[in-house]
Gaussian input, Z-matrix of N, CA and C with variables (Angstrom, degrees):
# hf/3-21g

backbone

0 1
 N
 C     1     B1
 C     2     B2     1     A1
 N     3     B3     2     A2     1     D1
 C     4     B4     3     A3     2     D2
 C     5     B5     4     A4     3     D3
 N     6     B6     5     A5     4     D4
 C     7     B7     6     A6     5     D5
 C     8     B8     7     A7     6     D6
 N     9     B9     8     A8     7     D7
 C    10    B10     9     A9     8     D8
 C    11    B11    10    A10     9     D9
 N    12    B12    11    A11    10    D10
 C    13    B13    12    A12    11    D11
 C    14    B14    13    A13    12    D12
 N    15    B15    14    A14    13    D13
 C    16    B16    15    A15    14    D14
 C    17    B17    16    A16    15    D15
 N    18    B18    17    A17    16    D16
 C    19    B19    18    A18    17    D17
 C    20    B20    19    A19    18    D18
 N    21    B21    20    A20    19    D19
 C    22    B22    21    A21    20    D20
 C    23    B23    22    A22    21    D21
 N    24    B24    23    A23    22    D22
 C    25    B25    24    A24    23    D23
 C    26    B26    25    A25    24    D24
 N    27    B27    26    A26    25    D25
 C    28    B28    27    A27    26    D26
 C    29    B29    28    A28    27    D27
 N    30    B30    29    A29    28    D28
 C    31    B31    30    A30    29    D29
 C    32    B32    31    A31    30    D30
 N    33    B33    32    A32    31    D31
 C    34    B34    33    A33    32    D32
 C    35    B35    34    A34    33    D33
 N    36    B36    35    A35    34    D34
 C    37    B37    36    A36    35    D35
 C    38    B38    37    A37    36    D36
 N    39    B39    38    A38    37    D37
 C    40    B40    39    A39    38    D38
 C    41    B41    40    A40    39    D39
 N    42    B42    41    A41    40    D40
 C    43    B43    42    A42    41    D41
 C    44    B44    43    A43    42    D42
 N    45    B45    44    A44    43    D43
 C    46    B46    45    A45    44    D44
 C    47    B47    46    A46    45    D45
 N    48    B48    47    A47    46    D46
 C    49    B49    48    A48    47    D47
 C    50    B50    49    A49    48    D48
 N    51    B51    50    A50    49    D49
 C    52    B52    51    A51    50    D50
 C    53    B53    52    A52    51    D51
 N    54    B54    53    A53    52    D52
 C    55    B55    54    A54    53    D53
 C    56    B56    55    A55    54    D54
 N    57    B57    56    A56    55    D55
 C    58    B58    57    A57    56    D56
 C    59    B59    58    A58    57    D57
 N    60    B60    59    A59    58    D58
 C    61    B61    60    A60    59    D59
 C    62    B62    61    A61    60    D60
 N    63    B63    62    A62    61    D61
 C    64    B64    63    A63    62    D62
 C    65    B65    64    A64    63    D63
 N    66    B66    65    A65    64    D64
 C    67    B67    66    A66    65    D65
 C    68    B68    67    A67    66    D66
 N    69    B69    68    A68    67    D67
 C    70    B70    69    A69    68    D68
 C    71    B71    70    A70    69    D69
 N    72    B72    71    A71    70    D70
 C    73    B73    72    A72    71    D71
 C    74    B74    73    A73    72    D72
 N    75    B75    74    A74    73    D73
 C    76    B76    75    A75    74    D74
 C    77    B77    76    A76    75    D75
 N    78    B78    77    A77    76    D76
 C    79    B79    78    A78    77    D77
 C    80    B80    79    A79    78    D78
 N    81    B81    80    A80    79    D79
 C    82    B82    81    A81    80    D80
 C    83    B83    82    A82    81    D81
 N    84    B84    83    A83    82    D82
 C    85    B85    84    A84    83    D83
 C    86    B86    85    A85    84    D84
 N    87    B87    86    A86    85    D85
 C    88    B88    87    A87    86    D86
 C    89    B89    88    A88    87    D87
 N    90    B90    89    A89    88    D88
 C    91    B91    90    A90    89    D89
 C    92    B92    91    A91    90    D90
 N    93    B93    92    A92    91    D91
 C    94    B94    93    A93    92    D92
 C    95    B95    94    A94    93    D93
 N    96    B96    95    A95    94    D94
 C    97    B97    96    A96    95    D95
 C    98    B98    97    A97    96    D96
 N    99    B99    98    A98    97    D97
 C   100   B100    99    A99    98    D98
 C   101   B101   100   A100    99    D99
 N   102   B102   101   A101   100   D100
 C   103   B103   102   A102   101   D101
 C   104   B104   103   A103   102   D102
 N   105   B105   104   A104   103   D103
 C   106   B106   105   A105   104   D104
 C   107   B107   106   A106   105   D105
 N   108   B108   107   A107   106   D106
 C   109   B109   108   A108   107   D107
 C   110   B110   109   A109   108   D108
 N   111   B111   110   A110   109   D109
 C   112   B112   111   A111   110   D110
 C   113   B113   112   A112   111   D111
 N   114   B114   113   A113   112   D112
 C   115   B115   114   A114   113   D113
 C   116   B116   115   A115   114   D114
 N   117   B117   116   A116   115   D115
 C   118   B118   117   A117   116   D116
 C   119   B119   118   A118   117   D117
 N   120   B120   119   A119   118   D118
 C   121   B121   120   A120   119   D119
 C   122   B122   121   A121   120   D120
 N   123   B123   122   A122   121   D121
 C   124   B124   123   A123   122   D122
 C   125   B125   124   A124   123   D123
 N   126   B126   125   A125   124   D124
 C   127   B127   126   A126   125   D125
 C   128   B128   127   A127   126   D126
 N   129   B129   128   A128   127   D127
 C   130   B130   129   A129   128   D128
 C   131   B131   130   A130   129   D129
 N   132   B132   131   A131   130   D130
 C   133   B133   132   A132   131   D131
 C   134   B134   133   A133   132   D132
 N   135   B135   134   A134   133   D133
 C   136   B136   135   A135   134   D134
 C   137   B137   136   A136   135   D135
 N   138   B138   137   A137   136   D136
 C   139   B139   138   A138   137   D137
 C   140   B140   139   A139   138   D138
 N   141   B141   140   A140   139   D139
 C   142   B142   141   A141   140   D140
 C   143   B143   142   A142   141   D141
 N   144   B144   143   A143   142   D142
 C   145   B145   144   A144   143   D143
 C   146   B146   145   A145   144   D144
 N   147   B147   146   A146   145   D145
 C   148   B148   147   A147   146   D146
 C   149   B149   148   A148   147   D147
 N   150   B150   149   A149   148   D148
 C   151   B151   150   A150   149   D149
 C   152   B152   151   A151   150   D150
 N   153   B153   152   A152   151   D151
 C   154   B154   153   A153   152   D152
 C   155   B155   154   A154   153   D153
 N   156   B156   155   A155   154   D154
 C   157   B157   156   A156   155   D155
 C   158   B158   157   A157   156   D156
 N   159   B159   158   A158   157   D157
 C   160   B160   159   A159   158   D158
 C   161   B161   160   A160   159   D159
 N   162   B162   161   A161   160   D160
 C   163   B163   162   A162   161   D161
 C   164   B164   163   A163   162   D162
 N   165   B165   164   A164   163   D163
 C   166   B166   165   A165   164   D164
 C   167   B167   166   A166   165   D165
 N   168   B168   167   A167   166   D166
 C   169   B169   168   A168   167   D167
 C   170   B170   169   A169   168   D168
 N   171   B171   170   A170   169   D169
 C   172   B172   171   A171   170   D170
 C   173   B173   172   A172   171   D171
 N   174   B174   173   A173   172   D172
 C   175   B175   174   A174   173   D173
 C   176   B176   175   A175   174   D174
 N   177   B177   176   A176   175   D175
 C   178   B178   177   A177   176   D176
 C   179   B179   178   A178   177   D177
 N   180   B180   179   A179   178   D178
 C   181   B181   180   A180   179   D179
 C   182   B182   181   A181   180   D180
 N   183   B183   182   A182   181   D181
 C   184   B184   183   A183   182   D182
 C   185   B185   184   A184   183   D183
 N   186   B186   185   A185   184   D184
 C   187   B187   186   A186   185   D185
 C   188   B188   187   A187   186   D186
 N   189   B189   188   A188   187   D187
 C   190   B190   189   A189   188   D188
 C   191   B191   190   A190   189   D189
 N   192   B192   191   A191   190   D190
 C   193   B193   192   A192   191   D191
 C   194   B194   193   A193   192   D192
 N   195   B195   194   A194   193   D193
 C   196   B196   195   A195   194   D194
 C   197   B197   196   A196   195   D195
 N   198   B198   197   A197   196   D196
 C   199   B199   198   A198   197   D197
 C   200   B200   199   A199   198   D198
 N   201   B201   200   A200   199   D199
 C   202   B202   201   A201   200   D200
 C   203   B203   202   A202   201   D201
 N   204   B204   203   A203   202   D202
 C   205   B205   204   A204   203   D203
 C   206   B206   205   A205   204   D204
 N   207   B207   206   A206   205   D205
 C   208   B208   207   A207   206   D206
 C   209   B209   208   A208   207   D207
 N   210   B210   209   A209   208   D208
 C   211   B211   210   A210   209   D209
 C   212   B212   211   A211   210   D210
 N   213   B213   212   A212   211   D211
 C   214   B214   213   A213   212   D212
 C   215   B215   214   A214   213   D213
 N   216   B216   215   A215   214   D214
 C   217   B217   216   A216   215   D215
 C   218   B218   217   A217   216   D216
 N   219   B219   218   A218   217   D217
 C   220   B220   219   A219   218   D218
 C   221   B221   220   A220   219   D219
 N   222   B222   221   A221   220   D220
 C   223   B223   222   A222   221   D221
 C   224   B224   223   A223   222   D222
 N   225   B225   224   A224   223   D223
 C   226   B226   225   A225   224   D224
 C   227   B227   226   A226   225   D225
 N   228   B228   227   A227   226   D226
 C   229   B229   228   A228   227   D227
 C   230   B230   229   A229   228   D228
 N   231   B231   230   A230   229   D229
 C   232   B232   231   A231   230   D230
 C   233   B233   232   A232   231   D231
 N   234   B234   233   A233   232   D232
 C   235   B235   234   A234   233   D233
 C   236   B236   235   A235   234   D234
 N   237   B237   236   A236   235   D235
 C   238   B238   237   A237   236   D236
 C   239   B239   238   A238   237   D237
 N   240   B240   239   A239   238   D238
 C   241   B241   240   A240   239   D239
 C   242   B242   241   A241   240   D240
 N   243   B243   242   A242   241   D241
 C   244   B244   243   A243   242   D242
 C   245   B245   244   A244   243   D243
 N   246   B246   245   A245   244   D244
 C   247   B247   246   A246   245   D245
 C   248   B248   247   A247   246   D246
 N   249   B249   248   A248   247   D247
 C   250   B250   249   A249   248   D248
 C   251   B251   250   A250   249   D249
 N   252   B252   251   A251   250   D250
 C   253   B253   252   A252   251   D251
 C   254   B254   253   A253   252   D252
 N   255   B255   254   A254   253   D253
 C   256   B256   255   A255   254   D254
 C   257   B257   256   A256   255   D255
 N   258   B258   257   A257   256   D256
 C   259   B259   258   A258   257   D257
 C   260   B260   259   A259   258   D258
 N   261   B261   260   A260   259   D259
 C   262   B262   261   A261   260   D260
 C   263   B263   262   A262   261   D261
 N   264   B264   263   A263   262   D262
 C   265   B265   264   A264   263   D263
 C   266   B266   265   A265   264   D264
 N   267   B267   266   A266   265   D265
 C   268   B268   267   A267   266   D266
 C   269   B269   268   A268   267   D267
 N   270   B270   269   A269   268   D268
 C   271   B271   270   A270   269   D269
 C   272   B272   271   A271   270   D270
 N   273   B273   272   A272   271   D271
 C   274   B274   273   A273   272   D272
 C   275   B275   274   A274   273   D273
 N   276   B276   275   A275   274   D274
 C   277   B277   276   A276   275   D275
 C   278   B278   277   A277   276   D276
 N   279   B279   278   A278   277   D277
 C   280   B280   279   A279   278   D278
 C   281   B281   280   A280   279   D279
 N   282   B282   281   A281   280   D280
 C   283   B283   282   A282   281   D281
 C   284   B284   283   A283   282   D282
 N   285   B285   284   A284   283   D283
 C   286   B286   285   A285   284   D284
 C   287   B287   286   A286   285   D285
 N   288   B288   287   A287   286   D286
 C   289   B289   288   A288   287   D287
 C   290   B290   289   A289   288   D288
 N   291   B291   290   A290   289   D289
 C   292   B292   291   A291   290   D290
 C   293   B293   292   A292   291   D291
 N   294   B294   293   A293   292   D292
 C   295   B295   294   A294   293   D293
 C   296   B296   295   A295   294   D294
 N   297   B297   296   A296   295   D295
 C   298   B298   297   A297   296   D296
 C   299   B299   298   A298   297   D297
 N   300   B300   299   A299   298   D298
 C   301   B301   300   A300   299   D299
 C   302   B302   301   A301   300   D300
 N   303   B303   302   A302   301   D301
 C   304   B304   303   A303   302   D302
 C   305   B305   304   A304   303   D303
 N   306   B306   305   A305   304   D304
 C   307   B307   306   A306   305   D305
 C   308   B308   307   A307   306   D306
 N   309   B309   308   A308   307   D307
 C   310   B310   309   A309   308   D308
 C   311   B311   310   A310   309   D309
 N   312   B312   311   A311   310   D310
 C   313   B313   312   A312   311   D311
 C   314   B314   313   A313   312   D312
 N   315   B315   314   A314   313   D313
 C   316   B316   315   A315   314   D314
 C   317   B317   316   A316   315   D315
 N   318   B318   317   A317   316   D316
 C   319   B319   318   A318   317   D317
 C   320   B320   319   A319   318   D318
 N   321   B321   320   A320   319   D319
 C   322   B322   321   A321   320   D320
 C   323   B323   322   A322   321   D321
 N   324   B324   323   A323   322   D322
 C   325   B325   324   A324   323   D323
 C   326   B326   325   A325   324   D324
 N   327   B327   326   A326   325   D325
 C   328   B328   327   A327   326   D326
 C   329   B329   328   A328   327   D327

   B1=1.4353
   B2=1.5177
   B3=1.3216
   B4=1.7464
   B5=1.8372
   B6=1.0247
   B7=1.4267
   B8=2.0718
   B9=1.6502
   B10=1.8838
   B11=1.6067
   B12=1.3063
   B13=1.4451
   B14=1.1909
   B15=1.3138
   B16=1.4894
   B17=1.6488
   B18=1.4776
   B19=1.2520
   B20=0.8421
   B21=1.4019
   B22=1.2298
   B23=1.2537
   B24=1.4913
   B25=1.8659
   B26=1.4227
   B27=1.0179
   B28=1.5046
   B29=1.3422
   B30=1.2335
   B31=1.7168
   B32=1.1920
   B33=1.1316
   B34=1.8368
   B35=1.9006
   B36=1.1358
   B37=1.5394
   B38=1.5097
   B39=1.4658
   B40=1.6293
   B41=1.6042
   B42=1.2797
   B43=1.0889
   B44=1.5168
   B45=1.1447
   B46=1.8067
   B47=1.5103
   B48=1.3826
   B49=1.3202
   B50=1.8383
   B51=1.2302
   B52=1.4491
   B53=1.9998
   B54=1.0459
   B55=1.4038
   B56=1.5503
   B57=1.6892
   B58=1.7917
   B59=1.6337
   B60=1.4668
   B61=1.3413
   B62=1.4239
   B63=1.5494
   B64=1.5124
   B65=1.1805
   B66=1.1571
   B67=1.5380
   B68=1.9680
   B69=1.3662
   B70=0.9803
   B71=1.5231
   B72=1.8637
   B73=1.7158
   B74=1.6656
   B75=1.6735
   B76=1.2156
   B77=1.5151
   B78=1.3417
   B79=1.3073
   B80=1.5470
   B81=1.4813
   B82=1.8486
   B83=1.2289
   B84=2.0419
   B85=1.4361
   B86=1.5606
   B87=1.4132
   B88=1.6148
   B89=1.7514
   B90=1.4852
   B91=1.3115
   B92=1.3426
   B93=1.5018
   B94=1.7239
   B95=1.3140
   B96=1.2263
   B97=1.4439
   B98=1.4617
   B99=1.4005
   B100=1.6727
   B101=1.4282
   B102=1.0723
   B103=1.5195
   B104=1.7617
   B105=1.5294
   B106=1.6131
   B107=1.0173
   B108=1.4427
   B109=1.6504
   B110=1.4504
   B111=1.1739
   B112=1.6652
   B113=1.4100
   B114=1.7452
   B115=1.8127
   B116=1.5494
   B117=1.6990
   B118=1.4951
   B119=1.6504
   B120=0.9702
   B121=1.5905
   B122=1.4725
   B123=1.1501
   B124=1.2659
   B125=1.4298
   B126=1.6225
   B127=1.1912
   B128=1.6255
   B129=1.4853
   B130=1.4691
   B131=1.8116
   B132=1.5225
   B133=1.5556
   B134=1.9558
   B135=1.2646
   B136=1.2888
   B137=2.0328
   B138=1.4532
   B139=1.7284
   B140=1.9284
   B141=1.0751
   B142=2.0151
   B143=1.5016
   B144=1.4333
   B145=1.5355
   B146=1.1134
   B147=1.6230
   B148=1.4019
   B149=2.1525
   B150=1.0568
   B151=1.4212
   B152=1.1295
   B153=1.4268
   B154=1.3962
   B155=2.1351
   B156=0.6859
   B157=1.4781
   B158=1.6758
   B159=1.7156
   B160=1.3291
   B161=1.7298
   B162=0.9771
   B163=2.1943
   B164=1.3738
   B165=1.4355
   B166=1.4741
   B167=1.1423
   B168=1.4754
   B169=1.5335
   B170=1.4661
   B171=1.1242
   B172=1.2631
   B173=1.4859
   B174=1.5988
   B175=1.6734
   B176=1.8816
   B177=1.3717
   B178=1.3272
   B179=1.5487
   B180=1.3954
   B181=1.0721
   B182=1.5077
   B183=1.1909
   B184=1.2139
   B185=1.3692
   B186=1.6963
   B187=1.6340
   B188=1.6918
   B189=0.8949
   B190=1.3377
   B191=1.6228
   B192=1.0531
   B193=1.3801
   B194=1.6837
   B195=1.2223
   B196=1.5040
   B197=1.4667
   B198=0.8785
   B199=1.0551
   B200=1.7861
   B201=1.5347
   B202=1.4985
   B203=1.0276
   B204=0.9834
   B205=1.7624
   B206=1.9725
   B207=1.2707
   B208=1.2842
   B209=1.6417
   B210=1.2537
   B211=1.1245
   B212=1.7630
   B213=1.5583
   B214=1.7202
   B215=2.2558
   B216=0.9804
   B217=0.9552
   B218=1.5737
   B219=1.0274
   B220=1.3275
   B221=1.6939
   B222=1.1162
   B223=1.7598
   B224=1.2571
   B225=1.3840
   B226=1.6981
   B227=1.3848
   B228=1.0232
   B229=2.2451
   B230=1.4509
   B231=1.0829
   B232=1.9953
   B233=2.0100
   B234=1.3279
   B235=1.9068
   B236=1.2852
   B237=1.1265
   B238=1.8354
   B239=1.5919
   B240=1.0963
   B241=1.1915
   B242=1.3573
   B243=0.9980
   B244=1.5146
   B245=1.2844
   B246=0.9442
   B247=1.6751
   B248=2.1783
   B249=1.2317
   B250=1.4296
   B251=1.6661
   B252=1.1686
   B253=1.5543
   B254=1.8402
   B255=1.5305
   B256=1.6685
   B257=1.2454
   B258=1.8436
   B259=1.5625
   B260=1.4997
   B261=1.4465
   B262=0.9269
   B263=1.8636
   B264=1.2701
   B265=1.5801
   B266=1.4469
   B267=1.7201
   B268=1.2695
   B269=1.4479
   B270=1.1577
   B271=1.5157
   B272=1.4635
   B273=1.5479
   B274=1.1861
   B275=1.7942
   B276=1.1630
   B277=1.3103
   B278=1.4528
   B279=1.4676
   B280=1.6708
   B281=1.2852
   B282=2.0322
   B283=1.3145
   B284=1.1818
   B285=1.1169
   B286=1.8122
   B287=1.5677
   B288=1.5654
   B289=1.2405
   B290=2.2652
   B291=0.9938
   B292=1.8635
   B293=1.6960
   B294=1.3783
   B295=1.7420
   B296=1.4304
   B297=1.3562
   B298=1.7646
   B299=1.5653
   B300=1.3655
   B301=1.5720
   B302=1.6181
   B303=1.4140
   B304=1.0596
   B305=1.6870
   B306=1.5387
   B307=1.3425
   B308=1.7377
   B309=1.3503
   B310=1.2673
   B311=2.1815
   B312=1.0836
   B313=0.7485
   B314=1.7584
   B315=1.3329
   B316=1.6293
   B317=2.0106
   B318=1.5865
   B319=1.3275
   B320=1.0038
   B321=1.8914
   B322=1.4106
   B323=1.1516
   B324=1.5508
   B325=1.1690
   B326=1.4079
   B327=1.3946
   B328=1.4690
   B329=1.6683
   A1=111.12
   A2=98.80
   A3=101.17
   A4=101.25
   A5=110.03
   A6=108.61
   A7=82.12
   A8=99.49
   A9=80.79
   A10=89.04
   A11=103.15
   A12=111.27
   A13=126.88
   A14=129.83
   A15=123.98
   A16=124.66
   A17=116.27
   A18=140.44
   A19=104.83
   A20=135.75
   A21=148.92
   A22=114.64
   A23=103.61
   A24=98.99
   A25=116.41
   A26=136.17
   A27=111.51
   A28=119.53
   A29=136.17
   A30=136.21
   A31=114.05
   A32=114.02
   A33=95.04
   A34=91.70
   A35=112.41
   A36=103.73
   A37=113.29
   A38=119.05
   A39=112.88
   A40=104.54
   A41=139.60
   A42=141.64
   A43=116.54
   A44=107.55
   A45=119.14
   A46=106.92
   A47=118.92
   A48=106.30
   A49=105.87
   A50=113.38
   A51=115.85
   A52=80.87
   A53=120.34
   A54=111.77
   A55=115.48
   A56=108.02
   A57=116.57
   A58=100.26
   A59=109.14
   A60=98.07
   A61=116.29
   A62=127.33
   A63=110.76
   A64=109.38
   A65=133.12
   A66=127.52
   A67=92.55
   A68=115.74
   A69=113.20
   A70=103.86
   A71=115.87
   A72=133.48
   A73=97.44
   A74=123.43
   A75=92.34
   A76=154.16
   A77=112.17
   A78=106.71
   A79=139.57
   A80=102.07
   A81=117.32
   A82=110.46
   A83=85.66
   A84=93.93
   A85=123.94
   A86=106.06
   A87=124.58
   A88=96.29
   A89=127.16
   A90=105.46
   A91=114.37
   A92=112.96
   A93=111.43
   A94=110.49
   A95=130.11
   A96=120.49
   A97=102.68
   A98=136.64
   A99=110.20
   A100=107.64
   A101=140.46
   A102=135.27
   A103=100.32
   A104=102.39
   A105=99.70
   A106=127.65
   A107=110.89
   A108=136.10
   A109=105.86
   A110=122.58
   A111=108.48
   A112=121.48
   A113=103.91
   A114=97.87
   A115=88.56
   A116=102.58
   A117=98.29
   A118=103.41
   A119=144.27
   A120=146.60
   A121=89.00
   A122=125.93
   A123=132.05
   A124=101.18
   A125=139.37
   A126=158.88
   A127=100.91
   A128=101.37
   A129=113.74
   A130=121.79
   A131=97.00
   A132=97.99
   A133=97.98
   A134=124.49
   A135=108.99
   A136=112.12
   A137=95.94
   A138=87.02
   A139=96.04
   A140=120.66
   A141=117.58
   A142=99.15
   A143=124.36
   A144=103.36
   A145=136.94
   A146=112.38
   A147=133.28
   A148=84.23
   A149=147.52
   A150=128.41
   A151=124.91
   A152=126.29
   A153=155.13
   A154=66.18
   A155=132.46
   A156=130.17
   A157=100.92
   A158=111.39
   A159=121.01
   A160=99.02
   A161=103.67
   A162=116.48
   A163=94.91
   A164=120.86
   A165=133.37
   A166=119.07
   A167=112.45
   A168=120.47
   A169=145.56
   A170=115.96
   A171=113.86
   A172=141.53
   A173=108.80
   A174=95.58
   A175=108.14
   A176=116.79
   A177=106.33
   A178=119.80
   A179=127.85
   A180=107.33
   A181=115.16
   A182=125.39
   A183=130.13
   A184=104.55
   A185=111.05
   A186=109.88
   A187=123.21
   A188=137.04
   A189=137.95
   A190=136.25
   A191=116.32
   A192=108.39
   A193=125.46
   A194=112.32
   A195=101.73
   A196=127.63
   A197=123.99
   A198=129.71
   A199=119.61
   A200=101.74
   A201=120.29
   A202=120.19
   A203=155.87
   A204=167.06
   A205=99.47
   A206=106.72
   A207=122.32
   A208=109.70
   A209=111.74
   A210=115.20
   A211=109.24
   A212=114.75
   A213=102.53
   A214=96.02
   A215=91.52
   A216=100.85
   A217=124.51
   A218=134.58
   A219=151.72
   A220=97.72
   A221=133.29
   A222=128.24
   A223=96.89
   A224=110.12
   A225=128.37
   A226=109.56
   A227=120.35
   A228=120.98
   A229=126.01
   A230=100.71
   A231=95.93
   A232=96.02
   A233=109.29
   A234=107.09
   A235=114.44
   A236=121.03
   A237=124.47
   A238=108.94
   A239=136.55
   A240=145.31
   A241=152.99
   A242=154.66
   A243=145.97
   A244=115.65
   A245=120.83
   A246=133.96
   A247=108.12
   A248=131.81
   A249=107.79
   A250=72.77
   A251=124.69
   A252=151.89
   A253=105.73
   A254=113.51
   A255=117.89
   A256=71.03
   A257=101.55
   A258=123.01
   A259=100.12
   A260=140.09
   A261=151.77
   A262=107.21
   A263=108.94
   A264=114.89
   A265=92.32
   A266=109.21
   A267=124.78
   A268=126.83
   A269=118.36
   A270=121.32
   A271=108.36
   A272=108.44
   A273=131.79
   A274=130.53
   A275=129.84
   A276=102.34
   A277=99.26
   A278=117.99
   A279=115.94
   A280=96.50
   A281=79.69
   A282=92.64
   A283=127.28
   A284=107.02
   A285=111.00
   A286=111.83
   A287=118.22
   A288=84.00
   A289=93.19
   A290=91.81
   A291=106.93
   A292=88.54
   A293=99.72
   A294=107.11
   A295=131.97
   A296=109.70
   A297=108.96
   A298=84.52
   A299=95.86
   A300=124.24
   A301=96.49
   A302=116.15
   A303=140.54
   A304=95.36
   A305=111.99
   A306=132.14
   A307=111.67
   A308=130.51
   A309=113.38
   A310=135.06
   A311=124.55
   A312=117.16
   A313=134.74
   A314=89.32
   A315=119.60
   A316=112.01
   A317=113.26
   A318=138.07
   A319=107.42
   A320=112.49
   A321=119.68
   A322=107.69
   A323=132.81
   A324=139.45
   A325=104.92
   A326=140.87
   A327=145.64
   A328=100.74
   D1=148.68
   D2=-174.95
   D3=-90.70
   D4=-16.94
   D5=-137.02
   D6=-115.15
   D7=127.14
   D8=-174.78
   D9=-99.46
   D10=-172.64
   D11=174.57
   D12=-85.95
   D13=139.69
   D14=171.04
   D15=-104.07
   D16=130.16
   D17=-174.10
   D18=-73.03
   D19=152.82
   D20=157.74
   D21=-97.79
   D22=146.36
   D23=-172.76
   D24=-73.07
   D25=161.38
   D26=161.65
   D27=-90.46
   D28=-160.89
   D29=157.88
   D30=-74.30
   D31=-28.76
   D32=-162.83
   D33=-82.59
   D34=-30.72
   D35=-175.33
   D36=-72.35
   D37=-36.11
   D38=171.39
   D39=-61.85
   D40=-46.91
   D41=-176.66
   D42=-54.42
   D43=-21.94
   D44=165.79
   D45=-82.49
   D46=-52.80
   D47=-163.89
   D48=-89.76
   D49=41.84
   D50=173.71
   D51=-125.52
   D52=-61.26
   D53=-171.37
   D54=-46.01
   D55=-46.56
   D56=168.55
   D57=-34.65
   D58=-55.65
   D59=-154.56
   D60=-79.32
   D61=-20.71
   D62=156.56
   D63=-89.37
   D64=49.04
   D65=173.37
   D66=-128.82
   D67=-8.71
   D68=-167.93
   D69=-95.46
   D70=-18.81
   D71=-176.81
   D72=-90.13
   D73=-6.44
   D74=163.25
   D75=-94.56
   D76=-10.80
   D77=147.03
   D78=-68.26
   D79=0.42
   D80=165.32
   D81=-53.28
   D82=-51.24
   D83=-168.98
   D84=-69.80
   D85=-40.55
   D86=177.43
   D87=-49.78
   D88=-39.36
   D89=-168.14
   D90=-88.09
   D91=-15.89
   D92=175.85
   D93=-70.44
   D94=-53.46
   D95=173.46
   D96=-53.90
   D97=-83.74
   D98=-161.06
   D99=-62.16
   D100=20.91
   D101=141.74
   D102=-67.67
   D103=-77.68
   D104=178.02
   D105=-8.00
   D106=-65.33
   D107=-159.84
   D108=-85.42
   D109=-37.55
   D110=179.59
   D111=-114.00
   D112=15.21
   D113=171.54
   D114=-129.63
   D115=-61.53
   D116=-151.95
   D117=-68.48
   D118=-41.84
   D119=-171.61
   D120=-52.79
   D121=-84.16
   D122=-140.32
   D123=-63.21
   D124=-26.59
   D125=172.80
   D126=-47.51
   D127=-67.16
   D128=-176.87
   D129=-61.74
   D130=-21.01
   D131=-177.87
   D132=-88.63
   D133=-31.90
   D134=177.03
   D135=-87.58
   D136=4.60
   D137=171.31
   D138=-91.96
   D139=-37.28
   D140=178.27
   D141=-70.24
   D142=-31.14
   D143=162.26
   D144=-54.57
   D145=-48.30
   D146=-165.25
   D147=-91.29
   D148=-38.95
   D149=142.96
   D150=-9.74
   D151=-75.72
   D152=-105.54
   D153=-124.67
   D154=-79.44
   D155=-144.79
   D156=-56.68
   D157=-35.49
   D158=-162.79
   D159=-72.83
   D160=-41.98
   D161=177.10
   D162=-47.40
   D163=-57.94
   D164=-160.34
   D165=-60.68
   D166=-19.32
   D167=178.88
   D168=-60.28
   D169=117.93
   D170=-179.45
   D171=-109.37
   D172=175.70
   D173=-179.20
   D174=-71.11
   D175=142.27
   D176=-178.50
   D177=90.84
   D178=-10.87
   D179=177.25
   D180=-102.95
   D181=160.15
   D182=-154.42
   D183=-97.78
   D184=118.51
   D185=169.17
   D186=-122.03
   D187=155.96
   D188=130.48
   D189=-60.25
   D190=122.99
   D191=175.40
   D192=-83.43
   D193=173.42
   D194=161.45
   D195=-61.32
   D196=3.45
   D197=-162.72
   D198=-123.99
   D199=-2.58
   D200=-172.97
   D201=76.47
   D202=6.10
   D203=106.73
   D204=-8.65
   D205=116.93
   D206=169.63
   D207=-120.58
   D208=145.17
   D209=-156.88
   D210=-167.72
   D211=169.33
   D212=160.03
   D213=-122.79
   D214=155.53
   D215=-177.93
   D216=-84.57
   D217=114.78
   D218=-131.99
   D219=-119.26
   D220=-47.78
   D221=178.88
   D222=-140.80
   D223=-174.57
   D224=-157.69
   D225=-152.65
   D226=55.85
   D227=150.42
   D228=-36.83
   D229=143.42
   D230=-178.03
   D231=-84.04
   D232=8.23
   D233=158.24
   D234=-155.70
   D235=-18.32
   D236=168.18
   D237=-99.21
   D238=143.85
   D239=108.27
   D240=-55.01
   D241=126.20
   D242=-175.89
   D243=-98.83
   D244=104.33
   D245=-160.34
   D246=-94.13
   D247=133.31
   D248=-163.87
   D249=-119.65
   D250=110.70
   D251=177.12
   D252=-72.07
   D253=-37.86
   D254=-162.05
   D255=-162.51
   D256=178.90
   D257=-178.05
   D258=-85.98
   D259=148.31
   D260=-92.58
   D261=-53.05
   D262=84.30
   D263=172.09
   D264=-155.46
   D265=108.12
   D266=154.62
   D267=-101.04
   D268=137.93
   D269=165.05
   D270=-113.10
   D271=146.54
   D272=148.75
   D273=-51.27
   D274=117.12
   D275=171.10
   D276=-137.97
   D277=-178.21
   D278=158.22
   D279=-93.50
   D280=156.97
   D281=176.45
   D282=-89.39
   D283=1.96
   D284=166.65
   D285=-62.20
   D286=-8.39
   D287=-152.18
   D288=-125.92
   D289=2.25
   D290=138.31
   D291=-31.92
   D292=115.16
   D293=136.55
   D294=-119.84
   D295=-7.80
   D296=174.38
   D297=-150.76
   D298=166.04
   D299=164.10
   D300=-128.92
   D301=125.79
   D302=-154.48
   D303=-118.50
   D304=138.82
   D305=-164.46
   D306=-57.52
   D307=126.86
   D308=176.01
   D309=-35.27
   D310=128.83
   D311=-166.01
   D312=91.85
   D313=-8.88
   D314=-177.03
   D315=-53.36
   D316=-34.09
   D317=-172.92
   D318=-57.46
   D319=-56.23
   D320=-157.35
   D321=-85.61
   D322=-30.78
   D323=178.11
   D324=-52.47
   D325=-7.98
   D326=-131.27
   D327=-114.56

């Protein structure tokens, strides 16, 4: 005969190879959570910081930018700032790009 025979599976063996296969999604799963937990969480708690600090801002307080430019801040845009760098020399910057607000008095010490 050309043709061989075909078996039928039984139950108890399909019932294994459905368990293989979510047993095979759990280390997917094991790696998305410690992804979660040690990049993306902690990512998201210093972007509501760096939020939370930009709301807080005021006329007069003294920042640094990303960019190393220290300065006090002279006006308030809902995306620029006016930064007073020297006595009358202002720059423009975004405000995204504020990375600290630096303690009063921080300038003169400089």
């Amino acid at each position: 005969m050309l043709i061989s025979t075909a078996h039928a599976q039984t139950a108890e063996a399909a019932g294994q190879a459905a368990t293989g296969g979510l047993a095979s999604f759990i280390p997917l799963i094991l790696m998305f959570v410690v992804l979660w937990f040690l990049m993306i969480r902690p990512q998201m708690k210093r972007a509501k910081e760096h939020r939370s600090m930009l709301d807080a801002l005021a006329k007069g307080d003294e920042v640094v930018t990303g960019g190393g430019i220290a300065g006090k801040v002279a006006e308030l845009g809902d995306n620029f700032v006016q930064i007073e760098i020297a006595a009358n020399t202002v720059v423009a910057v975004q405000k995204q790009t504020i990375a600290t607000v630096l303690p009063k008095g921080t300038l003169k010490a400089l």
